[in-house]
N, C-alpha and C positions, 0 to 999 in steps of 0.2 A: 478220389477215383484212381484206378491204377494205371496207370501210365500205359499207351496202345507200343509200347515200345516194347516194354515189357510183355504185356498183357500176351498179346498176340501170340509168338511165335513158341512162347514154352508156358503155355496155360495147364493147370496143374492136373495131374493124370488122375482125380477123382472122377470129372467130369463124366457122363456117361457119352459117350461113343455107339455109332454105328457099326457095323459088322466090314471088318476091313477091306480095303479095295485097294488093288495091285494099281500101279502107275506106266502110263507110257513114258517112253524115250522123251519126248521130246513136250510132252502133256507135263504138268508141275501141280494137278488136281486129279482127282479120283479118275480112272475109268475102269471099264470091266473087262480089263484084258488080262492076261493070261502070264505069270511072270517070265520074265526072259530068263535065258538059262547064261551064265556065266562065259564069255566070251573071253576066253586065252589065245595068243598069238605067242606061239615059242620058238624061241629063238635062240640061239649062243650068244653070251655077251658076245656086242659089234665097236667100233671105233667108229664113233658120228664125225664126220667131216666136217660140220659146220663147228662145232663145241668140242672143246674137250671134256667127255665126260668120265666123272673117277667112280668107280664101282668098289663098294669096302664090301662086298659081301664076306670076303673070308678073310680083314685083317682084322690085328688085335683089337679089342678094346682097348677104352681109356682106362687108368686103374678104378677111377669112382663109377664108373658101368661095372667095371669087372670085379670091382667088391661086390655090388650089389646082387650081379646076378651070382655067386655064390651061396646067398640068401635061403632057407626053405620056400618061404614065400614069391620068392620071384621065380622059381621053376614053375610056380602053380600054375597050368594053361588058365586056370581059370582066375586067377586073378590080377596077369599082366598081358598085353597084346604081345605075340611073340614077337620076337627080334628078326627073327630069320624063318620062312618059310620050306621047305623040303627042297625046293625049285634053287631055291637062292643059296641051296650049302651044297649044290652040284653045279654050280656057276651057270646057271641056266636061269634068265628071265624072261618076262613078256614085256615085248619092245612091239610098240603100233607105226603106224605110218602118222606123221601129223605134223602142219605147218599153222606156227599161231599166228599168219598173216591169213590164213583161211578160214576167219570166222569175224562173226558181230560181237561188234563190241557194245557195251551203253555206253552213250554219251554224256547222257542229259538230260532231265525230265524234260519233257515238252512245255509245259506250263512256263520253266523257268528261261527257257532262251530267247537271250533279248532282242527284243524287236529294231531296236537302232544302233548297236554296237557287232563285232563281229567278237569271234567267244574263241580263248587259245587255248586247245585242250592236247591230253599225251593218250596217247596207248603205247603201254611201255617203252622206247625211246625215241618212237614218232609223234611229233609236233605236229598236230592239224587244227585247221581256224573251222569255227562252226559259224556259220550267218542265215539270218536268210534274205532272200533276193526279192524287186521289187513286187513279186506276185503272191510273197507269203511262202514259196519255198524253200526249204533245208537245203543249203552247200555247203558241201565240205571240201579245203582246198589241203594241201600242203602247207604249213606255216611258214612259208618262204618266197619270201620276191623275187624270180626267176633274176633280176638285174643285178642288186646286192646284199642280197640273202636278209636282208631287214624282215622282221616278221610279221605279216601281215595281219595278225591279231591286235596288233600297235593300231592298225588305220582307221578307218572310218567308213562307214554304208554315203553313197552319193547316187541317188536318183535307182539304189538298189542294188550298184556294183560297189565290189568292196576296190576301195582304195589303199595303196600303201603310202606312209604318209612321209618317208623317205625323200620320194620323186614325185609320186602323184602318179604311177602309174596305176590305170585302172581294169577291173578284171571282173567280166560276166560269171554266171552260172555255171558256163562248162569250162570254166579255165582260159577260155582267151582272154590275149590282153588287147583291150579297146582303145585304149585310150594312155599314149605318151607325149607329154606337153611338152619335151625336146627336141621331137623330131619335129621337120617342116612339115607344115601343111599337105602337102603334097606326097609324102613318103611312104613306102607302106610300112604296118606294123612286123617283124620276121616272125616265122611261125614259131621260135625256137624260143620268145616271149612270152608263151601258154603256160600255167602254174598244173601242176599235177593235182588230178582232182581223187576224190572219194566216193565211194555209193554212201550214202546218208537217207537212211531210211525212218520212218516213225511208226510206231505202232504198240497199242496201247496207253500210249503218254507217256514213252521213251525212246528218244531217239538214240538208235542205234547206225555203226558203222562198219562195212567192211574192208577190212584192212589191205586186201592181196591187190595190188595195182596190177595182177597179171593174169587173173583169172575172172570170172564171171562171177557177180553175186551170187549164192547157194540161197535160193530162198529157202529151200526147207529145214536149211541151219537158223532162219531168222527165231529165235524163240515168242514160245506161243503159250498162255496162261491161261487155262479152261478158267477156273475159280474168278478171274478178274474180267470176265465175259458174262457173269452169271447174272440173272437180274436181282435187281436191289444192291449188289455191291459195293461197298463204300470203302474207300480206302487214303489210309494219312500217306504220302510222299514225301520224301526229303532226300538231298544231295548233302554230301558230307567226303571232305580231304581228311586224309588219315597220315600221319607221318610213320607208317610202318606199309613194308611189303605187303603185297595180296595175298599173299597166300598164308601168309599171319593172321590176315582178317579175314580170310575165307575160316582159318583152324579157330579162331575164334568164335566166328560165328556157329559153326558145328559143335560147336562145347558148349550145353544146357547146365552139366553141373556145376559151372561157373559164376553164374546168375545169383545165388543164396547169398553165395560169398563177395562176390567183387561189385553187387549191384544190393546190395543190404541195406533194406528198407527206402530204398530208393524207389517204389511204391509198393501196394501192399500185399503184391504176389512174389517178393521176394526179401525174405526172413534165412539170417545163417542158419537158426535150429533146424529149418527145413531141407540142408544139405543132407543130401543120400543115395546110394546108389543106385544105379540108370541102371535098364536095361537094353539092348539094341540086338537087331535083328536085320543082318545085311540080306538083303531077297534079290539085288540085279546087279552085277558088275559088267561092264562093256569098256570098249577103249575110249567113250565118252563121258565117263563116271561109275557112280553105281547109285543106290536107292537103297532105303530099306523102314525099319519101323521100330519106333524107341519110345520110353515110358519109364515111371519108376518101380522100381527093382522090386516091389511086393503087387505093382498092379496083374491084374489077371490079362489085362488086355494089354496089346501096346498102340496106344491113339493115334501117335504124330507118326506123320510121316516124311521122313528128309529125302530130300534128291538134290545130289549137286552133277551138275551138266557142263563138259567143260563149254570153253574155254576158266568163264567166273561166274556162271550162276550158279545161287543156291535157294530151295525153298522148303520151309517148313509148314507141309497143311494139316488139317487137323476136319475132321466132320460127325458132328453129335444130332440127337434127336431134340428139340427143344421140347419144352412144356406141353407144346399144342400139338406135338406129335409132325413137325417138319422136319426136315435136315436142314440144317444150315452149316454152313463152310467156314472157316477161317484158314486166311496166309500169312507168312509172313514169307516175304520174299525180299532179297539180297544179290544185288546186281554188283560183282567185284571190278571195279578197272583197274588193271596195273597204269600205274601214271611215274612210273619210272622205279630206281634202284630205292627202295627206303619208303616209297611215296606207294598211294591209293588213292581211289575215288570210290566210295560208295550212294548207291543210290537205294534206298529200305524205304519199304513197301508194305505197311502191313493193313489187312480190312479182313471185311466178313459181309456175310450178307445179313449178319444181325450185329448192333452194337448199344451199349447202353444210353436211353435214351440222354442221361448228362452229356455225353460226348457231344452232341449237334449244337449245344451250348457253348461248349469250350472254344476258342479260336485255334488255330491250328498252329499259331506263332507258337501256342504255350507248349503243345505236343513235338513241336521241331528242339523247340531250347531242354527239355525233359531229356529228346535223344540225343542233346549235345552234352548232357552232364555223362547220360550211359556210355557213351565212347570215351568219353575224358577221364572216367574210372576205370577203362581199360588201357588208357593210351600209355601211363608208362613205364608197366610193364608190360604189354607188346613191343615198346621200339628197345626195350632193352632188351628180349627176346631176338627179335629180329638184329643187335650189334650182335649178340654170343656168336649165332648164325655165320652172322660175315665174318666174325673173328677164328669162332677154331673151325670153318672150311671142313663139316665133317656134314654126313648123312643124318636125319635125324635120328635112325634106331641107335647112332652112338652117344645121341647125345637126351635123348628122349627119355621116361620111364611110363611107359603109357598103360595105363588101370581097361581092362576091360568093361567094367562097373561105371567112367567118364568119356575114356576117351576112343573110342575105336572108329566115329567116323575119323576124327584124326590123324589114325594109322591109315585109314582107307583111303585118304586123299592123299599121303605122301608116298602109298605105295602107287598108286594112278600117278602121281607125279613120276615116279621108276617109269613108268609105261611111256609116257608123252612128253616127257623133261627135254630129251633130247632137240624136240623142235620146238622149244622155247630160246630166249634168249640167254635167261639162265634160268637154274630151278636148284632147289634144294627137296633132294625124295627121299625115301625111306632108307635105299641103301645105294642110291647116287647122287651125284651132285654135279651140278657145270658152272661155274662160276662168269659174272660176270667179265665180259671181255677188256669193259672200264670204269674206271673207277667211278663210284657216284660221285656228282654234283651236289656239295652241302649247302642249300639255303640257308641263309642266318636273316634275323630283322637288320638294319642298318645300325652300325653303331655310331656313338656320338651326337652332340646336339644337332651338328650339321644335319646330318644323314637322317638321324629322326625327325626333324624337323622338315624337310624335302619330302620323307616316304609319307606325311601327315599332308599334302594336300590333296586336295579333292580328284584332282589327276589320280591319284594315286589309291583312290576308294572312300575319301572323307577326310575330317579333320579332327585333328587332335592324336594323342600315339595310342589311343586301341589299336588305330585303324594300320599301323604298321605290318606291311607286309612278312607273315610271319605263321607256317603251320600250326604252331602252338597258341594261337589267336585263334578263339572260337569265332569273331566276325571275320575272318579269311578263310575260315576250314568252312563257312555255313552260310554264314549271313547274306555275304556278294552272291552268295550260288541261288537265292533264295526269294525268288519276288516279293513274297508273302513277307517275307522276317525283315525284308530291308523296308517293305514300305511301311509294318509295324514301329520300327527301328527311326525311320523318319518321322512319322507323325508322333511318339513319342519325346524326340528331339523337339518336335515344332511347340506343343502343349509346353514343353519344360520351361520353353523361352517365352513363351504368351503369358503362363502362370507366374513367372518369374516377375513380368515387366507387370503384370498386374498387382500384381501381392507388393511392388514397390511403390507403385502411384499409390495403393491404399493407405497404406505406411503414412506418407505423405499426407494424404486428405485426413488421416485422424490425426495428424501434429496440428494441424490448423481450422478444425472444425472445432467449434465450442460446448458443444452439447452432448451429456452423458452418453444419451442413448444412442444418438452418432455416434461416436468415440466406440461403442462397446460393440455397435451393430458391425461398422468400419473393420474393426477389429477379429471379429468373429470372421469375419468375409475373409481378411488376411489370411487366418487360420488356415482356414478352409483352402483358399490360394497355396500356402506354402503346403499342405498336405496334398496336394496336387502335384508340387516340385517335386516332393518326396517319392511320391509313387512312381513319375515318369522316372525320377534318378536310379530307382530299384529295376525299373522293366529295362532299360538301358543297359545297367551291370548284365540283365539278365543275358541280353542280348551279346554283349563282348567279353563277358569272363568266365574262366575256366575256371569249373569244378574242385576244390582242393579238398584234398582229406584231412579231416578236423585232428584226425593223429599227427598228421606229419609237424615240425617243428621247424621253426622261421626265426 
């Protein structure tokens, strides 16, 4: 069966389709409205006060752009995304209003947030603990202990308030602090011992967050999914760390014609023969994205329809007539978190209101580890994408060669980056760029016995050096984030060692039994036992190793 990883989000443009339907703003499923019309704010290039931002609209190229666009072929509008717009070679762009502390972020699926632990998550270089409190409510604090900045995602839930485990000072729902075991009995606690809280909202089965500690939550930024509202809907979830920027894995996920080739035979809706060129059709652009409708390049129709909405959502829907003459839907939807310089969090989302009836069969462990292999075949080339980036500190049209025929949401999201980079913290856009203010922080796994041996206890996520803390670790990028894969991932573990200690005693009892058919019957049981060891040691791998490509050499 084909992977819902795959399946879902670029199912193949034979299909027969309904008659197409325009998208709202803020809708990520069909409605019957009416297309917006192309929303520009023009402006003179400005000097953003917060960032330095560099504008290349009119310097050289590098010499390997600028051989190429000497090319016949690369002057063809129609075979490259232009470099430079009319706007942009009269030094003139469109610049929005926009602060990216003013919007929801995802957290977290709901299913996965634990119950007895408090959970330390980023949005790009703010540190926030997720918990929830003795009533089964979502809190989100500051990841900091107002006393000595210890991080309260280290502590512990007690009777429902998180504790830091520091001093033991304790902290309610709204950020006071309740409870300090140093002070006298008698003293009161100062107000100036309150942690900075968050709005931490849920909906859907994703808890999302709003970043601005200075403004009011915008509910009608909270994003809202018609298709995952619909009845019958059923849909696979998973959380996944990415060690490449968001906006690598926002460009990623926008690129269908990527699938043939870098997800090759990795189920059966993707074959390299079948690489060929797309067609796309941009229908809305606004200072919050744009939308449009895409297909392969000989279809008459074009089915799917993508919308990416800033700050990080992106969704691909798709709606056909089935057999029995219904509509039915399919998503694939893609919640981006920035989680720092280099770093991601993705949360992917794909269902339908029909799926094949083998799926209801499958466990869902098997569909999470399927979409751990689909990222691990992209991961490294994305994060080598993403060093070029940091390295030659250029725009992308300088460093880009973008096919109309693959990549043009990709142009379309880095020129919307041009638009709203500025209130970001940094960005890389089509012909701007604002670099980070500080250097990333490089995670490494611990080196040496000592240090792997230390990051291998149970404290530390389990035992033995999978479990080493470490991006390029599919049980750190997945597993921990994952109720379902970790308690698959235990009972797994438990079965190995039950099968193990059985398949030994039997061992034993046919060394000292005397009789054939004992001995053979003994025997056979064994068998059977160690084929048991075997399976759990395979679901295991499954569980903590990355994907390698059977080319590469070792």
């Amino acid at each position: 069966m084909a992977s819902p990883i795959l399946q879902f989000p670029f199912l193949s443009h034979t299909t027969p389709v309904s008659k197409p339907l325009t998208f709202s703003p803020l809708s990520l499923s069909p409605k019957p409205t009416k297309t917006l019309r192309p929303i520009h704010i023009k402006q003179q290039q400005r000097a953003i006060k917060c960032h330095a931002v560099t504008d290349h609209s009119s310097s050289t190229l590098p010499s390997s752009v600028a051989d190429q666009s000497k090319g016949e072929d690369s002057d063809d509008p129609l075979v490259i995304v232009g470099t430079s717009s009319e706007e942009e070679s009269r030094g003139v762009r469109d610049v929005a209003d926009y602060d990216w502390t003013e919007e929801w972020y995802p957290l977290y699926l709901t299913k996965d947030v634990p119950d007895d632990a408090p959970l330390g998550l980023t949005v790009f270089d703010k540190q926030v603990v997720l918990y929830k409190d003795g009533q089964g409510e979502l809190r989100c604090f500051e990841d900091r202990c107002p006393h000595r900045l210890a991080k309260l995602s280290e502590g512990q839930l007690i009777d429902g308030r998180l504790e830091c485990l520091y001093h033991g000072w304790q902290f309610e729902g709204e950020g006071n602090c309740v409870k300090i075991p140093q002070l006298p009995a008698n003293a009161k606690i100062p107000q100036s011992a309150c942690v900075k809280t968050y709005e931490a909202r849920e909906s859907q089965g994703v808890v999302w967050v709003w970043m601005s500690p200075k403004t009011q939550p915008n509910v009608n930024k909270l994003p809202w999914f018609e298709n995952f509202a619909r009845p019958g809907f059923k849909d696979s979830s998973a959380i996944h760390e990415l060690p490449y920027d968001h906006s690598i894995l926002l460009e990623n996920l926008m690129d269908p014609a990527h699938i043939p080739i870098s997800h090759d035979r990795t189920d059966l809706a993707a074959k390299r023969e079948n690489a060929q060129p797309l067609r796309f059709e941009v229908t809305e652009h606004t200072d919050r994205g744009f939308a449009g409708w895409w297909g392969g390049g000989n279809a008459q129709t074009l089915p799917n329809f993508l919308r990416f909405e800033a700050p990080c959502v992106l969704s691909n829907n798709r709606e056909f007539i089935d057999e029995k003459g219904v509509k039915q839907y399919f998503s694939g939807l893609f919640l981006c978190r920035p989680t720092g310089q280099g770093k991601s969090m993705l949360i992917v989302r794909f269902g339908g209101t029909t799926r094949p009836q083998i799926a209801n069969w499958i466990p869902e462990w098997f569909f999470h580890q399927r979409g751990c292999t689909v990222f691990e075949q992209d991961m490294g080339f994305l994060s080598s994408q993403n060093e070029v980036l940091m390295k030659e500190q250029l725009p992308t049209k300088k460093l880009y060669f973008n096919l109309r025929s693959s990549d043009t949401w990709v142009a379309e999201y880095r020129k919307w980056m041009d638009k709203v980079g500025h209130g970001m913290p940094y960005h890389f856009g089509h012909s701007t760029i604002s670099l980070p203010e500080l250097p990333a922080v490089v995670e490494h796994a611990p080196a040496g016995l000592v240090a792997g041996a230390s990051a291998s206890f149970p404290a530390k996520g389990g035992i033995g050096a999978i479990h080493a803390p470490n991006l390029s670790n599919r049980y750190f990028r997945h597993v921990i984030h994952c109720k379902g894969c970790s308690s698959a991932l235990k009972a797994f573990n438990t079965w190995k060692k039950a099968l193990s200690a059985i398949s030994l005693g039997l061992t034993a009892l046919a060394i000292l039994v005397s009789g054939r058919q004992w001995k053979a019957a003994i025997l056979v049981s064994t068998s059977l036992c160690l084929a048991g060891v075997y399976a759990c040691s395979t679901l295991i791998k499954m569980s903590t190793t990355n994907f390698i490509r059977t080319h590469r050499r070792f």
